[in-house]
C-alpha positions as a printed Julia matrix, in Angstrom:
311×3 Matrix{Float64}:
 11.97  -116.22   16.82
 12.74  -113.45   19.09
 15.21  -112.26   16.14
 12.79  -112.06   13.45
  9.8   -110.46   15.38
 12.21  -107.77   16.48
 13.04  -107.18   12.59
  9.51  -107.47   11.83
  8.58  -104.36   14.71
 11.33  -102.37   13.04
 10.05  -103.57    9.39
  7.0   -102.23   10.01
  7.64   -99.14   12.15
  9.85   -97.88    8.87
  7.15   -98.81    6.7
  5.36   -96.14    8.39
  8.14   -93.64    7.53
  9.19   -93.28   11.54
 12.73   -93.57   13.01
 14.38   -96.8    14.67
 15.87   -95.75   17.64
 19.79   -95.53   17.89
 20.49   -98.62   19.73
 18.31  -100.43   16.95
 20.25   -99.03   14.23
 23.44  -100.45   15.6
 22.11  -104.19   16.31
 20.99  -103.49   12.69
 23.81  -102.55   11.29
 26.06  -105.04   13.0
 23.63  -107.94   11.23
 24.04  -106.63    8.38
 27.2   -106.71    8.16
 27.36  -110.19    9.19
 25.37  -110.97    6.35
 27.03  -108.81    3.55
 30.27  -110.51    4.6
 28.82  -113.58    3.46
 28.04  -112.27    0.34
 31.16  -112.32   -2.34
 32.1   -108.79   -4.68
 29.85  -110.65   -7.65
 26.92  -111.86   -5.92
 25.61  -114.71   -7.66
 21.39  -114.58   -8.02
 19.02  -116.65   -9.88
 16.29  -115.35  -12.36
 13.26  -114.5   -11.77
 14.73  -111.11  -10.27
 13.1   -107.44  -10.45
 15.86  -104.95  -10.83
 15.57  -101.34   -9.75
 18.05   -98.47  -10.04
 18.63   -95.13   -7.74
 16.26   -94.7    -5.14
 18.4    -91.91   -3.63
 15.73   -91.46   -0.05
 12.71   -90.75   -2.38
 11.28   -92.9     0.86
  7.09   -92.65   -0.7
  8.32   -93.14   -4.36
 10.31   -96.53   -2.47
  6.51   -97.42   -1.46
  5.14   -96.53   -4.85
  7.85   -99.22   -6.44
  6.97  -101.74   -3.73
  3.39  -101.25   -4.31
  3.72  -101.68   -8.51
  6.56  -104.59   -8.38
  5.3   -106.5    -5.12
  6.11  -106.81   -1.61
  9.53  -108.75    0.02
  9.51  -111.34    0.32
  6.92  -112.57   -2.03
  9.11  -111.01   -5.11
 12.98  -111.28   -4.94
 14.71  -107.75   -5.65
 18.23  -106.53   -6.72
 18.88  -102.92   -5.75
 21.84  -101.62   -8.27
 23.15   -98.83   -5.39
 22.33   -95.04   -4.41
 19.77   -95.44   -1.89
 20.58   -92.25    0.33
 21.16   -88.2    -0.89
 19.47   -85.83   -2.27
 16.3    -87.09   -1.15
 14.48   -85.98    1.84
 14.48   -89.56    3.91
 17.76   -91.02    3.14
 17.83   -92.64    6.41
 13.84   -94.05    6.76
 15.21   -95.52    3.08
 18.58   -97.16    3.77
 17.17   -98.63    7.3
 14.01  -100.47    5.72
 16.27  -101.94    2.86
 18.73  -102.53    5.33
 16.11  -104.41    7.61
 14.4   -106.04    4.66
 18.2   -107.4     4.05
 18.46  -109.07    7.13
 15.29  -110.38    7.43
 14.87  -111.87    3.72
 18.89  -112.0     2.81
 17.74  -114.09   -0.07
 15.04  -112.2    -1.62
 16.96  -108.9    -1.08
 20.02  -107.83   -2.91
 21.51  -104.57   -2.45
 24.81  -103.59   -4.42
 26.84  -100.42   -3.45
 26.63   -97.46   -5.21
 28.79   -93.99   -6.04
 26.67   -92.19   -2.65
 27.19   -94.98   -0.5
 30.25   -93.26    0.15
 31.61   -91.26    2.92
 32.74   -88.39    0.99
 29.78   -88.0    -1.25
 27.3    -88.32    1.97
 28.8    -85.34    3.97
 28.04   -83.29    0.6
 24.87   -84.87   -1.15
 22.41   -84.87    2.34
 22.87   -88.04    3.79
 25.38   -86.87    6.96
 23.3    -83.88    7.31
 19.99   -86.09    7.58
 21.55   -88.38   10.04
 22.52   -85.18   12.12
 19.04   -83.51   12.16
 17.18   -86.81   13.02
 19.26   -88.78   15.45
 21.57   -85.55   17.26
 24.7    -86.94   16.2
 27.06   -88.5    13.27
 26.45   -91.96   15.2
 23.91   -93.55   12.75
 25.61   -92.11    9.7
 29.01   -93.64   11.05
 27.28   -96.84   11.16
 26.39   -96.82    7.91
 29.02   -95.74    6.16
 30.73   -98.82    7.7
 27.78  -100.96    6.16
 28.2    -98.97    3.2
 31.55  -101.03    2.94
 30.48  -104.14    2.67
 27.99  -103.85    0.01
 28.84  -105.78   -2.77
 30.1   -104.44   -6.04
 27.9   -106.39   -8.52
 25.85  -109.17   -9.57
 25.62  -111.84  -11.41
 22.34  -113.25  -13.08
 22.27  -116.74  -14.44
 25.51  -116.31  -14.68
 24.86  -114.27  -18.21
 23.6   -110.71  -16.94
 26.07  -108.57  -15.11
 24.99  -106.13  -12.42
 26.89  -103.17  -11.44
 26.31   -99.52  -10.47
 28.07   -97.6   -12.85
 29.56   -99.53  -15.27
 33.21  -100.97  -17.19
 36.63   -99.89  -16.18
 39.73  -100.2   -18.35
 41.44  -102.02  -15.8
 38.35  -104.97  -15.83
 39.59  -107.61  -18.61
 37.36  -110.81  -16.3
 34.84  -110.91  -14.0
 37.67  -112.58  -11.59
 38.78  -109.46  -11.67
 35.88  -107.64   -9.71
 36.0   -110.63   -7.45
 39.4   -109.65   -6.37
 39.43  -105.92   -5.47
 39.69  -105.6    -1.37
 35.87  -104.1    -1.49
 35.87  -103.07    2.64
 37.18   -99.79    2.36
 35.73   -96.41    1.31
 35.29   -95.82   -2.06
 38.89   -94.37   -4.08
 39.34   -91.61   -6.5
 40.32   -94.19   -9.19
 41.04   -97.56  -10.47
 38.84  -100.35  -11.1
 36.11  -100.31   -7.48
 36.29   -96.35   -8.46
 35.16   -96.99  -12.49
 32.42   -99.77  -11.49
 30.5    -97.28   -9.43
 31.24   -94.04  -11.45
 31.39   -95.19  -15.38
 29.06   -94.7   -18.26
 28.08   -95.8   -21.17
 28.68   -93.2   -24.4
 27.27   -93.71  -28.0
 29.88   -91.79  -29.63
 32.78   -92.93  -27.43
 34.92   -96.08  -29.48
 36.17   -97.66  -26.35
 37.03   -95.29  -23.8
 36.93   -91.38  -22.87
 37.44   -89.01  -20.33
 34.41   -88.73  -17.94
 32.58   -85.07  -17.52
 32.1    -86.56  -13.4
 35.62   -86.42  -12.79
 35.17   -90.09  -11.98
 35.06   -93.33  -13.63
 35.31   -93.42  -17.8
 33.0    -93.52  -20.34
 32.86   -96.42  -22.12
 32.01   -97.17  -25.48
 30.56   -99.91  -27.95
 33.68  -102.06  -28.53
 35.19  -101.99  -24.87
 31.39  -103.35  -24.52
 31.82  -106.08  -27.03
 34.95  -106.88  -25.93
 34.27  -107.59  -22.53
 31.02  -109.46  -22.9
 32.16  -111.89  -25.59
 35.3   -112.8   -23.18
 33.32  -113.43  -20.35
 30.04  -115.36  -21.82
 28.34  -112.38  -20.73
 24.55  -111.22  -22.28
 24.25  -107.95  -21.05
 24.92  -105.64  -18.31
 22.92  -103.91  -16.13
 23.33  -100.54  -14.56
 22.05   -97.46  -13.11
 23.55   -94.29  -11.79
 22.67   -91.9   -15.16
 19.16   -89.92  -14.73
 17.39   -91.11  -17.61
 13.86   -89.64  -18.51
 11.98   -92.31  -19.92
 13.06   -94.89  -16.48
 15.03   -97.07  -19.04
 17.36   -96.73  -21.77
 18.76   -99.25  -23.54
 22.64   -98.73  -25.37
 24.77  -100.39  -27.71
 22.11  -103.05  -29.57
 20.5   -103.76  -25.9
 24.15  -105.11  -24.62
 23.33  -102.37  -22.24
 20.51  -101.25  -20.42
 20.3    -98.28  -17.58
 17.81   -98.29  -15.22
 16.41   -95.58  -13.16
 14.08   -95.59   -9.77
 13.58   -92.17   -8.87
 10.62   -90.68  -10.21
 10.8    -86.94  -10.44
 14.19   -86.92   -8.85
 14.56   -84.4    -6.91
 11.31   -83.63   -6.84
 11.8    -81.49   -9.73
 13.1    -83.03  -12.91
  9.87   -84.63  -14.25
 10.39   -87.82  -15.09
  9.31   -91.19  -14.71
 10.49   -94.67  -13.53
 10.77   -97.79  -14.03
 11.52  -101.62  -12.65
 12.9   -104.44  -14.99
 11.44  -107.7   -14.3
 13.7   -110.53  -15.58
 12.49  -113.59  -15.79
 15.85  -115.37  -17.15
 17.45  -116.2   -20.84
 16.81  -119.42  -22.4
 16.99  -118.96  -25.97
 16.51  -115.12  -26.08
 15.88  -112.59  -23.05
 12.63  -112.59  -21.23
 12.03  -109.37  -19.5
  9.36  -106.63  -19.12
  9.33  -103.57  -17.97
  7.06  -102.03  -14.86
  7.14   -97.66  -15.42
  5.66   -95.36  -12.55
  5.84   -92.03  -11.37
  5.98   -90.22   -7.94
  3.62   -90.76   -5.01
  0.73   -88.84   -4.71
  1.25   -85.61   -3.2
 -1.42   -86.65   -0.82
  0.55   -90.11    0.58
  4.27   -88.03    1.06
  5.18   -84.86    3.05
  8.05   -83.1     1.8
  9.57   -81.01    4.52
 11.7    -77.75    3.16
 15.43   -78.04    3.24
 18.1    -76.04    1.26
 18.76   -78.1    -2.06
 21.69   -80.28   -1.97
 24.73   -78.9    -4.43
 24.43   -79.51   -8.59
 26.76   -81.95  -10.08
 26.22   -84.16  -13.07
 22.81   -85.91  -12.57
């Protein structure tokens, strides 16, 4: 009891865009972490299920997706990775997913993404953040360590698969996810690397080089050939900037969605939540679209942009 209405006082005092302290963050962190370990590298989930893609600290456009696809834990969510950089409250938006974790494990999924990543962080915004609000690399320290025990997918019904980026050359079975050594930081290459860093490419065959100097890009028949060996329907990812908040690829074997309306508060476009309600005989699935929070509900303090790379 005394558990929960703690959570519940930090639940709400993030919900109100305002800082945990320090010594919160840590008791936070450390049940997370207890929790996440539970949790295997494919984390099995039932349908019905809203998915969402990048949030990447866009803390009032988080709201404005809460508000639109309905509150924890009254609606079960699966968060495909890239909750912190770029935006202006990384932290405000990792801790409330992080808290909403802990307090509804069961109703809140959260995957790892390419930022939740040590190296990315200290360039993207998220060490700097931690640094301005809190004094110290403390809190970002504890969550990069959380940050390693994300998991590295999902599974839906066992028929949709759920990861960040997207296939790897080196991933010939879903077994295969389930046995990479997932509690480290993320590596330059290999199959954990391609998961969080690939993308899917029309005019690629099976595989090319990727322009992020990470990962692959993957193609229509490495597609077919890894969902009709594994039973699998489709996969779902995230990680690509995609104007419309959805795209689907390759015959809708593949579908990218995106969270981040007017990411980085300058590129304009809108978002979008995919609300699956399971298989059965075909797919049953809509999609929710939104755009930023009103400029009255968010207050965008001025910081130096964070550095280009491939969006």
């Amino acid at each position: 009891m005394g558990l929960h209405s703690d959570l519940d006082r930090q639940i709400d005092k993030l919900r109100r865009c305002e800082l945990i302290t320090e010594d919160e963050v840590h008791m936070l962190c450390i049940m997370a972490r207890d929790v996440l370990m539970e949790e295997g590298n494919v984390h099995c989930v039932s349908s019905p299920v809203t998915i969402c893609g990048d949030i990447h600290g866009q803390y009032y456009d988080l709201m404005e997706l809460f508000e639109i696809g309905g509150d924890v834990p009254h609606r079960p969510y699966l968060f495909l990775g890239d909750y912190v950089d770029r935006g202006f409250y990384s932290v405000e938006t990792f801790l409330l997913l992080l808290a909403l974790k802990v307090r509804y494990p069961d109703r809140m999924i959260l995957i790892r993404g390419n930022h939740e990543s040590r190296q990315i962080t200290q360039v993207y915004g998220f060490y700097d953040e931690c640094l301005k609000k809190y004094g110290s690399a403390h809190v970002w320290h504890l969550c990069a360590d959380v940050f390693d025990y994300l998991p590295l997918g999902a599974m839906i019904d066992n028929e949709v698969l759920c990861v960040h980026g997207g296939l790897s050359p080196n991933l010939h079975t879903v077994d295969d996810i389930r046995a990479i050594e997932r509690k480290v930081e993320v590596p330059h290459k290999g199959l954990m690397c391609d998961l969080l860093w690939s993308d899917p490419e029309e005019t690629a065959e099976r595989w090319a080089a990727s322009p992020r100097g990470a990962g692959f890009l993957f193609g229509a028949q490495a597609v077919d050939e890894f969902t009709s060996s594994n039973n699998v329907s489709m996969i779902c990812r995230a990680h690509q900037l995609v104007m419309e908040g959805f795209k689907w690829h390759f015959n809708k074997r593949v579908l990218t969605i995106w969270s981040a309306p007017n990411y980085c508060y300058r590129c304009g476009n809108v978002a979008s939540l995919f609300e699956f309600e399971g298989m059965a005989s075909t797919p049953r699935y809509h999609f929710k679209m939104f755009t930023e929070a009103p400029a009255e509900c968010r207050g965008d303090p001025a910081r130096p942009a964070a550095p280009e790379y491939f969006l």
